[in-house]
SETI-986469 format. One record per residue (C-alpha): z, x, y; residue in three letters; residue number from 1. Coordinates in pm, 1 decimal, always signed. Layout:
BEGIN
Z	X	Y	ALA	NUM
...
***
This chain:
BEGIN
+371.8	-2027.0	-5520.0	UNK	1
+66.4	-2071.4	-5280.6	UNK	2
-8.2	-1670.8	-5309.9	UNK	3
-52.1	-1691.5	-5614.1	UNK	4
-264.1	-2020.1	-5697.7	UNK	5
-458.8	-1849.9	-5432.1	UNK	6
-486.8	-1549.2	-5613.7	UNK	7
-583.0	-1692.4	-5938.4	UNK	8
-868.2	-1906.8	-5795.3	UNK	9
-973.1	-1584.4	-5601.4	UNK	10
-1023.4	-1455.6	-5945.5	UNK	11
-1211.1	-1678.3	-6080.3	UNK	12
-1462.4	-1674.4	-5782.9	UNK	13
-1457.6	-1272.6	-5775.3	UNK	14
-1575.7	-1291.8	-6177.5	UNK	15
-1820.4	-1501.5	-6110.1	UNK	16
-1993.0	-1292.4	-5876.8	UNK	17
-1942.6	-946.8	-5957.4	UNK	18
-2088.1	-1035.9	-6306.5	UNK	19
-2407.1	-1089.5	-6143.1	UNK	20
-2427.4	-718.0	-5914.3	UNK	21
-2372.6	-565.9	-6242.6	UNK	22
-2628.3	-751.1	-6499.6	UNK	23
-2922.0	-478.7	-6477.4	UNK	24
-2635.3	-185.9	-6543.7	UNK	25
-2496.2	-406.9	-6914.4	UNK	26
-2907.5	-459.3	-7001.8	UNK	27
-2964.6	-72.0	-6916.2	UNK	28
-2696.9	+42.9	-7153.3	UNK	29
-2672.9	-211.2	-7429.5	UNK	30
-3010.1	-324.5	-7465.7	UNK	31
-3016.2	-640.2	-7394.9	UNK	32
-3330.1	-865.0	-7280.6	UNK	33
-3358.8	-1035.0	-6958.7	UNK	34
-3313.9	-1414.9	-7156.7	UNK	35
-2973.4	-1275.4	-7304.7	UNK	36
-2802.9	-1137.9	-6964.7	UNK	37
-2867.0	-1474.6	-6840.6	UNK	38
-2625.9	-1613.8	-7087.3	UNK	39
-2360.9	-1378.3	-6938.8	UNK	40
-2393.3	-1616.4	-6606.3	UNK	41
-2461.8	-1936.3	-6851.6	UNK	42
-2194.8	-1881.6	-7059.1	UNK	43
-1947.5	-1890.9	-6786.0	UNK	44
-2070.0	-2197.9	-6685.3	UNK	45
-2116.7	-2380.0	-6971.2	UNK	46
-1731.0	-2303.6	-7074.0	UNK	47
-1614.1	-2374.2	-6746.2	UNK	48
-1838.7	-2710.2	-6610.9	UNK	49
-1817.2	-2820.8	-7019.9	UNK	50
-1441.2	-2849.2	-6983.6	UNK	51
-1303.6	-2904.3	-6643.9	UNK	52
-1273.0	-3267.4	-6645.4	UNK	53
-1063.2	-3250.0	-6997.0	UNK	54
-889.9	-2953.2	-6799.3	UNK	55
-796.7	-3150.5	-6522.5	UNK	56
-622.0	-3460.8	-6702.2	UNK	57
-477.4	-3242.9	-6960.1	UNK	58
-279.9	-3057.3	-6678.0	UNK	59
-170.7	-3478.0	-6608.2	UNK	60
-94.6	-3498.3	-6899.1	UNK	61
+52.0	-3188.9	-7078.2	UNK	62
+252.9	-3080.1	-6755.1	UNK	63
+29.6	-2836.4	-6519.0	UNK	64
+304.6	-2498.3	-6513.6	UNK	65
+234.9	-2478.9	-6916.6	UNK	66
-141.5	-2584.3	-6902.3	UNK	67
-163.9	-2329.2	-6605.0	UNK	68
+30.6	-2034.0	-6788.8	UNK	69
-159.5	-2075.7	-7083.0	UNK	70
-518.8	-2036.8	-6939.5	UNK	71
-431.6	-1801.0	-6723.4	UNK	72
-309.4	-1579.4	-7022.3	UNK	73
-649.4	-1664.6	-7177.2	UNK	74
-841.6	-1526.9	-6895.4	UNK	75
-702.0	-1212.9	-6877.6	UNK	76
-708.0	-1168.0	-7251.7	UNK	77
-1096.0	-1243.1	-7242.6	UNK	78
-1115.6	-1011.5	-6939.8	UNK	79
-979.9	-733.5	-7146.7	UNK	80
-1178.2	-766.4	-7427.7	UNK	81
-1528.4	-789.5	-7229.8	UNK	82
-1468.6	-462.7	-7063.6	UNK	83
-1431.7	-325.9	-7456.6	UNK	84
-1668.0	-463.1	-7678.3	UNK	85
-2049.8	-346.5	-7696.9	UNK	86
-2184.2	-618.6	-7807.8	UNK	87
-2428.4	-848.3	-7616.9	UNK	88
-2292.5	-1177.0	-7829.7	UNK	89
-1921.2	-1055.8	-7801.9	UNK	90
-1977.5	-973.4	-7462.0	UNK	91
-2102.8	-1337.6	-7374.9	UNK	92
-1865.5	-1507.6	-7557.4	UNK	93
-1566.6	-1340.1	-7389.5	UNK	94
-1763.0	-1499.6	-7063.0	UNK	95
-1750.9	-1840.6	-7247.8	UNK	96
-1391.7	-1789.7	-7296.2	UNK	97
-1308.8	-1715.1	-6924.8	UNK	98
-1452.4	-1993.2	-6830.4	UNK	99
-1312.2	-2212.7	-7034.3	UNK	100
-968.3	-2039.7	-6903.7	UNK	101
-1082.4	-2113.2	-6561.7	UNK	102
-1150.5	-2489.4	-6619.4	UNK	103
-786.8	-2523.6	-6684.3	UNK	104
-659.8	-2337.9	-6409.7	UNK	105
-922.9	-2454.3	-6142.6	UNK	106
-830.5	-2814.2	-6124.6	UNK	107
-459.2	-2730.4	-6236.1	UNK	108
-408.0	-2519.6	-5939.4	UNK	109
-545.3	-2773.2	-5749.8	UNK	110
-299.3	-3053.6	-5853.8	UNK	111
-24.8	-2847.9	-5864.9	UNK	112
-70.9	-2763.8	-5481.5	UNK	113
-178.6	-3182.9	-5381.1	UNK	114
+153.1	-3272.3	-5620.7	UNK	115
+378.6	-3007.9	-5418.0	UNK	116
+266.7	-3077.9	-5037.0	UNK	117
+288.5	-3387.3	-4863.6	UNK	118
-35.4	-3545.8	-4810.6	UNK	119
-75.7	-3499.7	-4442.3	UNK	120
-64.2	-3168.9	-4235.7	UNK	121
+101.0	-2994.8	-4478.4	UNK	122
-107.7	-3072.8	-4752.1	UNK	123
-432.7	-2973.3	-4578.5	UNK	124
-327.7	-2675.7	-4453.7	UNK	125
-244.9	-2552.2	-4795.2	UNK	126
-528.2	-2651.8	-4939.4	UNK	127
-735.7	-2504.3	-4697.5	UNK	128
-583.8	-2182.4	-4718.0	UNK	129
-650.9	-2292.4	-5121.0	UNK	130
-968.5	-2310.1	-5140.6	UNK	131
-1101.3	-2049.7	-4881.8	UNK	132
-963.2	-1815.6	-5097.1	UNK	133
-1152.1	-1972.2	-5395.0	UNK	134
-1453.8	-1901.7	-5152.7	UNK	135
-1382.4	-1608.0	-5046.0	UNK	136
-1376.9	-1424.7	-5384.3	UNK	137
-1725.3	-1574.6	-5482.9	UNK	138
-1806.9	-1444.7	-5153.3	UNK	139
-1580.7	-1107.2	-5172.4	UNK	140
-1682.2	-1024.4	-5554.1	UNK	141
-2066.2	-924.1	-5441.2	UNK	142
-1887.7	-629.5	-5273.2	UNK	143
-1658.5	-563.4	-5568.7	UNK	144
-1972.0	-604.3	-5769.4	UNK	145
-2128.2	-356.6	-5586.8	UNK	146
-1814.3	-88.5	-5561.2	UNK	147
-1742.6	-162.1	-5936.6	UNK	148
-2115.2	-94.2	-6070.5	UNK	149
-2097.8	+261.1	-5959.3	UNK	150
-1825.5	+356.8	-6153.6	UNK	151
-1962.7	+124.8	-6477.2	UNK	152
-2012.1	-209.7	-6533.9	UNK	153
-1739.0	-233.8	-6800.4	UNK	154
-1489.3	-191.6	-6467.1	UNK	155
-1628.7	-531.4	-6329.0	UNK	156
-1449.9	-725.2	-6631.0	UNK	157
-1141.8	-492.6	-6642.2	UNK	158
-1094.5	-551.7	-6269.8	UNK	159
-945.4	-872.4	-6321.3	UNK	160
-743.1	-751.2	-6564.6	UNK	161
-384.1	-651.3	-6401.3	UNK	162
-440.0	-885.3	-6150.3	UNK	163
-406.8	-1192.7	-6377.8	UNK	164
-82.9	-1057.9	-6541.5	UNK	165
+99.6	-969.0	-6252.4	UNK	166
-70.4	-1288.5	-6128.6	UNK	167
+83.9	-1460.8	-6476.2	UNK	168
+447.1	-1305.2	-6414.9	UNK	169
+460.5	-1442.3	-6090.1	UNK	170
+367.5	-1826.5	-6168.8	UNK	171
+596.0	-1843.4	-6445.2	UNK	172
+900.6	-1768.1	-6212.6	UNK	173
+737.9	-1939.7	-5919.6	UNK	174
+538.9	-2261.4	-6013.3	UNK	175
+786.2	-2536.5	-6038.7	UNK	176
+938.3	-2693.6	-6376.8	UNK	177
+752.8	-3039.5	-6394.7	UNK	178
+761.4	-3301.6	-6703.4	UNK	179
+426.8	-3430.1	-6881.8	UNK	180
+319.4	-3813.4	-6881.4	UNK	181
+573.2	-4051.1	-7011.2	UNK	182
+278.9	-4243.6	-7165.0	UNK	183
-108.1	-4138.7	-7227.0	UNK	184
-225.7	-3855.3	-7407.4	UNK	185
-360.8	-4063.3	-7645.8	UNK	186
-755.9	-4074.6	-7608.0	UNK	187
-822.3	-3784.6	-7873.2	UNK	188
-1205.2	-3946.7	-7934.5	UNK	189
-1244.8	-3997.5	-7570.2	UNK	190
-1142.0	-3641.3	-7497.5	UNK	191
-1387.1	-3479.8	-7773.5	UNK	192
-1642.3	-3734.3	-7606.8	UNK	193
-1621.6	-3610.8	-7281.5	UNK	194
-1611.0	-3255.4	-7356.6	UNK	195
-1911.6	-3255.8	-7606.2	UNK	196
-2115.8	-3455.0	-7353.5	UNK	197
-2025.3	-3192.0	-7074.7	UNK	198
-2091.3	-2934.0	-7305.7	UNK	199
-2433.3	-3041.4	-7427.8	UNK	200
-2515.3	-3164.2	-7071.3	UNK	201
-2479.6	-2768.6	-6923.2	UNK	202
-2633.0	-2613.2	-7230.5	UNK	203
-2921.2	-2805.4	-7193.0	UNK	204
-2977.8	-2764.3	-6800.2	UNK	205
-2912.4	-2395.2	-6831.9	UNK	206
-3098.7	-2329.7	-7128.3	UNK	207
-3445.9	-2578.4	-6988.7	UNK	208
-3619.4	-2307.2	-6771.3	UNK	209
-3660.7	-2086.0	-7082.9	UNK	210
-3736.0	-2381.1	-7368.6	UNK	211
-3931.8	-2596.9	-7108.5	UNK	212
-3770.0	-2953.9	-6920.8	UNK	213
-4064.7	-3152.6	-7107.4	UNK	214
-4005.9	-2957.0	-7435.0	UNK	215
-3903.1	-3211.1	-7751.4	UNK	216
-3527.1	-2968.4	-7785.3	UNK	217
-3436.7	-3040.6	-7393.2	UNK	218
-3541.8	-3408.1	-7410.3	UNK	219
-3342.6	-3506.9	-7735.1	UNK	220
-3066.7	-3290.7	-7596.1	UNK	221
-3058.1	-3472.1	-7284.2	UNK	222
-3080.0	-3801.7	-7488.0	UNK	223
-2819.3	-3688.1	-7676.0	UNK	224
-2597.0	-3608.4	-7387.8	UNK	225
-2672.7	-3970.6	-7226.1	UNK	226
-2530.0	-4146.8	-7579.7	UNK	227
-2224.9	-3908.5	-7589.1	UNK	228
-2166.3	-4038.8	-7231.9	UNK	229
-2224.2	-4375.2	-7297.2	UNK	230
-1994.2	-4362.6	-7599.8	UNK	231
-1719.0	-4189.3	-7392.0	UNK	232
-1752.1	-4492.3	-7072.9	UNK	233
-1728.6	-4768.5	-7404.5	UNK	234
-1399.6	-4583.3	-7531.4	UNK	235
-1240.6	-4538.3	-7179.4	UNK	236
-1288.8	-4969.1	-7118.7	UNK	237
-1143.6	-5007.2	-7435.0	UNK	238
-855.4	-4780.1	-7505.3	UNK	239
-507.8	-4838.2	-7378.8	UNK	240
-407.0	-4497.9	-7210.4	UNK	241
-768.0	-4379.5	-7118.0	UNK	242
-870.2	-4038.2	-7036.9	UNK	243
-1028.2	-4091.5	-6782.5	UNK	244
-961.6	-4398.5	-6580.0	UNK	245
-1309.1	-4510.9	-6430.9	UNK	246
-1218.3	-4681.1	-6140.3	UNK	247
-1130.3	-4347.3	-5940.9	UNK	248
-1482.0	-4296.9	-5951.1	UNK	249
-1571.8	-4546.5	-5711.1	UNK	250
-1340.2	-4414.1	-5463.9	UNK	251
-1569.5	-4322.9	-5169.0	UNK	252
-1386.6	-4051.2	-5071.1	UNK	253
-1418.9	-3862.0	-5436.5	UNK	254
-1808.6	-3908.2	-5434.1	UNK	255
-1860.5	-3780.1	-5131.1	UNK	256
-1709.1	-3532.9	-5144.7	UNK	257
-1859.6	-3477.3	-5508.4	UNK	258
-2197.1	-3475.5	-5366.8	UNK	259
-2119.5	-3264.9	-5049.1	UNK	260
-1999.2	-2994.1	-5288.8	UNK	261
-2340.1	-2980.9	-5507.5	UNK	262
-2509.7	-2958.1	-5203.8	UNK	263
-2324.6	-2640.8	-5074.1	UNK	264
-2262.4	-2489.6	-5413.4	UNK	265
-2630.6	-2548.5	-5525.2	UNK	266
-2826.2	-2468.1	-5235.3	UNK	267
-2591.2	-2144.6	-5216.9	UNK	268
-2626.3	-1993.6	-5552.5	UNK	269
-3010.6	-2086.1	-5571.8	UNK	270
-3016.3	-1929.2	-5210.4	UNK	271
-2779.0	-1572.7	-5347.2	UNK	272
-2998.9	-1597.0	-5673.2	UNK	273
-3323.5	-1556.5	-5541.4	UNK	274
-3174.1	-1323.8	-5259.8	UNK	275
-3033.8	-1074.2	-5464.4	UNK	276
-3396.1	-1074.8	-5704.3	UNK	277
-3609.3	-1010.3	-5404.9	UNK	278
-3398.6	-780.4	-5244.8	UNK	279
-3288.1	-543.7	-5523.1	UNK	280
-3523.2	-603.1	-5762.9	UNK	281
-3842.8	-640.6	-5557.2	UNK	282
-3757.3	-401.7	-5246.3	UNK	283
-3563.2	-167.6	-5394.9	UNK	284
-3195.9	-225.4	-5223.5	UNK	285
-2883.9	-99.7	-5416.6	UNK	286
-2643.9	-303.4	-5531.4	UNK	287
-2385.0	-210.9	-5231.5	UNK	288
-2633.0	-236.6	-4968.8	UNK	289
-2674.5	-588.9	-5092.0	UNK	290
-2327.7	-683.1	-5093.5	UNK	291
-2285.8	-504.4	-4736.7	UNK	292
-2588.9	-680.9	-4651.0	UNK	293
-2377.4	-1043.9	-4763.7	UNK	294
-2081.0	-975.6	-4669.7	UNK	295
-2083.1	-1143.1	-4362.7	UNK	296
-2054.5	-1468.1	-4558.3	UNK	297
-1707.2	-1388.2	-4721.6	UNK	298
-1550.5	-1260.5	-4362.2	UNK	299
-1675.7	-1620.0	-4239.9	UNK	300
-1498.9	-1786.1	-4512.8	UNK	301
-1164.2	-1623.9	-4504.8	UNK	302
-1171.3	-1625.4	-4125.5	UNK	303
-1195.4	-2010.6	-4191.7	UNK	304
-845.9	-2024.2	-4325.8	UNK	305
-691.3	-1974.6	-3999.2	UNK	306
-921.9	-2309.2	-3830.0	UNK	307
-1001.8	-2552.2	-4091.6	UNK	308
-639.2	-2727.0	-4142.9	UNK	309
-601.0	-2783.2	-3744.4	UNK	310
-995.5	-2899.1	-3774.6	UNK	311
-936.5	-3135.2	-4034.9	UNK	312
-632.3	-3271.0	-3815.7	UNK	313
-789.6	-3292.2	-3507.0	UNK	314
-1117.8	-3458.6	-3640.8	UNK	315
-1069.1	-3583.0	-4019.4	UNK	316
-1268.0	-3457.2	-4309.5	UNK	317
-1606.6	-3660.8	-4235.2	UNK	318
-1687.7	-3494.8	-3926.4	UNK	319
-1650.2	-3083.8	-4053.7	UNK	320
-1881.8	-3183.0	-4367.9	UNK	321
-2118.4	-3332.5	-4201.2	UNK	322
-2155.8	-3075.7	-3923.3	UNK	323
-2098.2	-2741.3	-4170.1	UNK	324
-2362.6	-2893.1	-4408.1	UNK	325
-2600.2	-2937.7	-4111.9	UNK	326
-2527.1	-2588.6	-4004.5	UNK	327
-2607.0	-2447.2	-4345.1	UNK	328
-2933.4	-2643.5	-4357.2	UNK	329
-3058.6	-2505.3	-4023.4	UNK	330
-2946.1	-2148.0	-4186.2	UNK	331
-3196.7	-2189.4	-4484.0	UNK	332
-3498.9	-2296.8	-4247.1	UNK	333
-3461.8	-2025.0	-4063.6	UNK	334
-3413.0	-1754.6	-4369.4	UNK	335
-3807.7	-1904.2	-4439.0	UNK	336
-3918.9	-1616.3	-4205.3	UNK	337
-3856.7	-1346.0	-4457.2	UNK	338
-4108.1	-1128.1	-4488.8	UNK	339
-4140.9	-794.3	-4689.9	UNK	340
-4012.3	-571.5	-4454.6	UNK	341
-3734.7	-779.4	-4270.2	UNK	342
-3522.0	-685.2	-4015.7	UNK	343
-3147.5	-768.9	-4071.0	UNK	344
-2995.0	-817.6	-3725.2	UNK	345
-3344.6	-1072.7	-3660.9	UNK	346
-3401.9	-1207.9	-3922.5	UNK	347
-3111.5	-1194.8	-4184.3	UNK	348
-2807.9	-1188.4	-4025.3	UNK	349
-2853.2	-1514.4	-3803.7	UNK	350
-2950.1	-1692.5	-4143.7	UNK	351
-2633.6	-1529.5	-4333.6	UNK	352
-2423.2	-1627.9	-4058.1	UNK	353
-2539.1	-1990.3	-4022.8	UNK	354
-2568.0	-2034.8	-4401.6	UNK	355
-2192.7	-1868.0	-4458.0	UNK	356
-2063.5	-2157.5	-4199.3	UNK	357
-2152.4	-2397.1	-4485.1	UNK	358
-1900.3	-2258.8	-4660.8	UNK	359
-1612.4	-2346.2	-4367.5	UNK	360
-1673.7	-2720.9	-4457.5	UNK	361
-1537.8	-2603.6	-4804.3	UNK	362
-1158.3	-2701.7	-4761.5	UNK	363
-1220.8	-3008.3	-4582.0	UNK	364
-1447.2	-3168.6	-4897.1	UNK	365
-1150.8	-3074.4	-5095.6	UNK	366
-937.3	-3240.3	-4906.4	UNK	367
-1147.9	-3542.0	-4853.8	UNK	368
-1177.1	-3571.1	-5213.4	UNK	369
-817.0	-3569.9	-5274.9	UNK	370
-717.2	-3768.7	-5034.8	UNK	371
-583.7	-4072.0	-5117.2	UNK	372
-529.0	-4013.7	-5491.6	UNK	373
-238.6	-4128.9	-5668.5	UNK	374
+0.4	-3795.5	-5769.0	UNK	375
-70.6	-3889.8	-6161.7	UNK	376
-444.3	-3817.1	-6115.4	UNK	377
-458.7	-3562.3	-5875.2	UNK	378
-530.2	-3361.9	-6165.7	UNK	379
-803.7	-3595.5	-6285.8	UNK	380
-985.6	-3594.3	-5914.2	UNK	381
-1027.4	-3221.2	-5866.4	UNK	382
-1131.6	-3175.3	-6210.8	UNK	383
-1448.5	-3462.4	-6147.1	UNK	384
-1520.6	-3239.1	-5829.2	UNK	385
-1502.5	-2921.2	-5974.2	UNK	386
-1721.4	-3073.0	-6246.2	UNK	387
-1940.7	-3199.4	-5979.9	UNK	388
-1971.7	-2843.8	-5810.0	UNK	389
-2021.2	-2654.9	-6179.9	UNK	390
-2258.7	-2893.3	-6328.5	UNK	391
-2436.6	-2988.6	-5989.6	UNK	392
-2466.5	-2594.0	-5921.7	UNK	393
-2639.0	-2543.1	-6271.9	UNK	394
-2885.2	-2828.2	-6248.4	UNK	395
-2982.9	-2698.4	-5887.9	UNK	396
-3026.5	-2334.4	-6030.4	UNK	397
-3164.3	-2472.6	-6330.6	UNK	398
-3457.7	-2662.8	-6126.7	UNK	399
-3482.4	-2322.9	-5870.4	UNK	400
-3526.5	-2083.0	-6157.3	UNK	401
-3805.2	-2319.1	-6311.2	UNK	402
-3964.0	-2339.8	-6022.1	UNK	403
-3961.4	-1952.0	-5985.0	UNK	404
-4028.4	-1889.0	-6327.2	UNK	405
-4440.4	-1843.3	-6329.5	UNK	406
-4608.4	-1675.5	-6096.0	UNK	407
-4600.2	-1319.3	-5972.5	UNK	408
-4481.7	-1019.8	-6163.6	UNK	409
-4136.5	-973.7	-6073.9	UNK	410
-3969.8	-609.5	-6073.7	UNK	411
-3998.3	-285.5	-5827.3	UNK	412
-4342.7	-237.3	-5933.5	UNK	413
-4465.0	-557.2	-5805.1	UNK	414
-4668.7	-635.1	-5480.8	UNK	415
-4371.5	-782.3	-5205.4	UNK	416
-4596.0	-1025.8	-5059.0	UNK	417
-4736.5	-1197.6	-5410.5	UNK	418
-4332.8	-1181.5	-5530.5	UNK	419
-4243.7	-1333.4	-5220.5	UNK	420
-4491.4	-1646.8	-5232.6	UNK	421
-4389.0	-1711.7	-5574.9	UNK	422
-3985.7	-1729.1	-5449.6	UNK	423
-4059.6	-1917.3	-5141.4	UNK	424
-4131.5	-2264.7	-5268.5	UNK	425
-3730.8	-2213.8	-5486.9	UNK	426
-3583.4	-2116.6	-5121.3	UNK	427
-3737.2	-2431.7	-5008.9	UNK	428
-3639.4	-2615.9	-5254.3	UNK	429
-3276.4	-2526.1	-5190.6	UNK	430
-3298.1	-2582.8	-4835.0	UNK	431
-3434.8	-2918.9	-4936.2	UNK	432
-3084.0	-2965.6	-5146.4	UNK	433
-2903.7	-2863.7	-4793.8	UNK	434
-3071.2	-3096.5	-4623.3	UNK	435
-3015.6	-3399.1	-4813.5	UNK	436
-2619.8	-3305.5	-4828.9	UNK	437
-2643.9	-3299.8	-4414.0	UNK	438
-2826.2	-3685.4	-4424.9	UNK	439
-2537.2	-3812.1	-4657.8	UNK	440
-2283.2	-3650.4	-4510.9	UNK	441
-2423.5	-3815.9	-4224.4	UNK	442
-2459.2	-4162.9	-4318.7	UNK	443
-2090.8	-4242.2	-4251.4	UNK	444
-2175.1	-4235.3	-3881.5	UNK	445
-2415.6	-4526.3	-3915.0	UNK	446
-2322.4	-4829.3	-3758.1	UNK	447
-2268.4	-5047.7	-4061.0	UNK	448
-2141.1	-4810.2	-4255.0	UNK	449
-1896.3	-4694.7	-3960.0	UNK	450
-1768.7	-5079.4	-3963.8	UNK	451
-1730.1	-5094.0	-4359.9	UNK	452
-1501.2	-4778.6	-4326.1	UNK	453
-1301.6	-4900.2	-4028.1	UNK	454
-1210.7	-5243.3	-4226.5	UNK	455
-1108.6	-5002.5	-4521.9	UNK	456
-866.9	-4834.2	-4340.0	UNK	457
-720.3	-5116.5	-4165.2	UNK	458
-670.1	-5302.8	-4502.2	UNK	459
-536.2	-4957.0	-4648.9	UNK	460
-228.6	-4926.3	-4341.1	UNK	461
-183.9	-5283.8	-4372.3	UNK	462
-104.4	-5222.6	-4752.6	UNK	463
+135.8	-4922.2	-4668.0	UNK	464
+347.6	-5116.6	-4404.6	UNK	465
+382.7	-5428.5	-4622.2	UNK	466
+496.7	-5150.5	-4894.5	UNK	467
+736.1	-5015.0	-4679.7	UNK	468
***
């Protein structure tokens, strides 16, 4: 059963990523403007961060085997179908689809696996094993990408393909039998609340760079999202089976965690986005010499598997965040020396390496974020982080690509040097978002705060014995 959560969540990190090796080869042969292939990246995102909060608590809810089966049938359908149209609009709206599909079986998988295995040992070692493989196919699909492209782009959505069916087969005979909610399910206006404020709320972060973050459409539709919110926090105090119950969002452990994840997630993707422009585009590299060129980050990741349940053990969840994040940080100081002509074993590889230990932490924040979390809404929890690592992910990339946005002429025929001042103030900017994950990660060690959590704890044990 573990395979194959694994293998599904691999998926869903291997599309995101080969989609983006293979963007200049769908513009080439369909036409399509540079604003448009964009939306085949947005699109993704807005299905999948618009929905994966509703995703998680409808898997609560609904039963997770028959929310799971579903949207993993959904995915591959939508994979099938955007290897086979030729149509920029159909193509990005088979992207919407699969994520959409993935917001179900993201946080699904998730609870299915913190529902199955005993929190404890058990439990983190699966989800570490979990969630490295979610990792490791963002990480992993850059090569695909690159393999993929030179055959034609159409095999990067087809890929995914017979994978997800026998991936589908296997779940419905191995995922275990479990019943739905005797009572909720009830919150239809809270639901549509939440998922047309999540929706509007990733639209309008993805879509600011190209209208303008001052212009009157992003404002109102920020305003907009803020009153859908508000509406959906005055339903949730109100109704009698809520949604989402709001108290779990004061759980330490959950925010943490939640903000840990934006900072790896968005300092990463801002990092690979930028990367992959400068590198391709601006010095001319292919799209496998790239993902060569990366690759060390996805052997770091799955190499993780075999450490980071015995690290979590040994030391507890605080500790690996705070040290991986700081790790990463130092990674994206030191990947300020590029130049136009850089060397990879001094000057990119040590950065790649330090940056790709950022992603080792990645188990132990979903585990930290779990933790604790009654069995009814472990659903509910991974959905608010994955929601926190989608939506978080998008702002940061939203805020890089603005900053990125004017400037130099980008493309081969550019000058290196004015292409690489105009990117170097976004790979600041997203070592600035590594750095302030490291000092909160951090803060737990203060002394005040190290007192507050001791006290916690003590009151928590206390609880458990007088329960047993």
């Amino acid at each position: 059963m573990l395979i194959t959560l694994c293998i599904v969540l691999f998926l869903d990190g291997l599309d995101v990523s080969m989609i983006g090796v293979a963007l200049p080869s769908i513009g080439s042969e369909l036409g399509l403007e540079t604003s448009t292939l964009q939306w085949l990246v947005s699109g993704y995102v807005l299905g999948y961060g618009g929905l994966l909060l509703l995703g998680g608590r409808t898997a609560d809810l609904l039963g997770r085997r028959k929310v799971f089966l579903i949207a993993l049938a959904v995915f591959a359908v939508a994979s099938l179908a955007g290897g086979l149209v030729s149509s920029g609009p159909l193509l990005i709206l088979t992207r919407f689809i699969k994520g959409l599909a993935a917001a179900f079986t993201a946080p699904t998988g998730l609870s299915i696996i913190t529902t199955t295995f005993a929190e404890g040992p058990a439990r983190n070692k699966a989800l570490s094993i979990y969630t490295v493989f979610g990792a490791g196919g963002y990480s992993m699909g850059l090569l695909f990408g690159g393999l993929m492209t030179g055959f034609g782009w159409r095999w990067t959505f087809l890929l995914p393909v017979p994978i997800a069916l026998a991936a589908l087969v296997a779940a419905f005979y191995l995922v275990p039998k479990d019943k739905p909610a005797d009572e909720g399910g009830h919150d239809l206006f809270g639901a549509l609340l939440s998922t047309a404020g999540m929706l509007l709320l990733v639209y309008t972060v993805v879509s600011a760079p190209e209208a303008g973050w001052l212009s009157a459409r992003t404002v109102l539709s920020f305003l907009a999202a803020v009153a859908l919110f508000a509406g959906f926090v005055a339903v949730e105090k109100r109704v009698r089976y809520p949604l989402v119950r709001l108290g779990i969002l004061r759980k330490p452990t959950l925010w943490r965690a939640s903000l840990a994840i934006i900072a790896v997630a968005g300092s990463f993707f801002s990092w690979q986005f930028i990367t992959t422009l400068y590198l391709q585009d601006t010095l001319g590299w292919t799209p496998l010499h790239l993902s060569l060129a990366l690759l060390p980050v996805g052997i770091l990741v799955v190499s993780s598997a075999f450490v980071s349940d015995k690290l979590v053990d040994r030391f507890g969840t605080g500790p690996i965040i705070a040290v991986t994040l700081t790790v990463m940080a130092i990674g994206y100081l030191m990947y300020l020396r590029l130049d136009t002509a850089p060397g990879y074993l001094t000057v990119l590889l040590p950065a790649i390496l330090l940056i790709g230990i950022g992603w080792v932490g990645f188990p132990a924040i979903n585990i930290q974020a779990t933790s604790g979390i009654d069995d009814d809404e472990q659903g509910l929890a991974a959905g608010v982080l994955q929601t926190a690592m989608q939506v978080g992910a998008a702002i940061v990339l939203a805020v890089t690509t603005a900053i990125i946005s004017s400037g130099a002429v980008h493309g081969p025929d550019a000058d290196p040097a004015a292409v690489l001042d105009n990117y170097l103030p976004g790979l600041q900017f997203a070592a600035g978002v590594a750095i302030v994950g490291a000092l909160v990660a951090l803060t737990v060690y203060l002394p005040g705060t190290r007192a507050r959590l001791a006290a916690q704890q003590e009151s928590k044990n206390l609880e458990v014995e007088l329960v047993s």
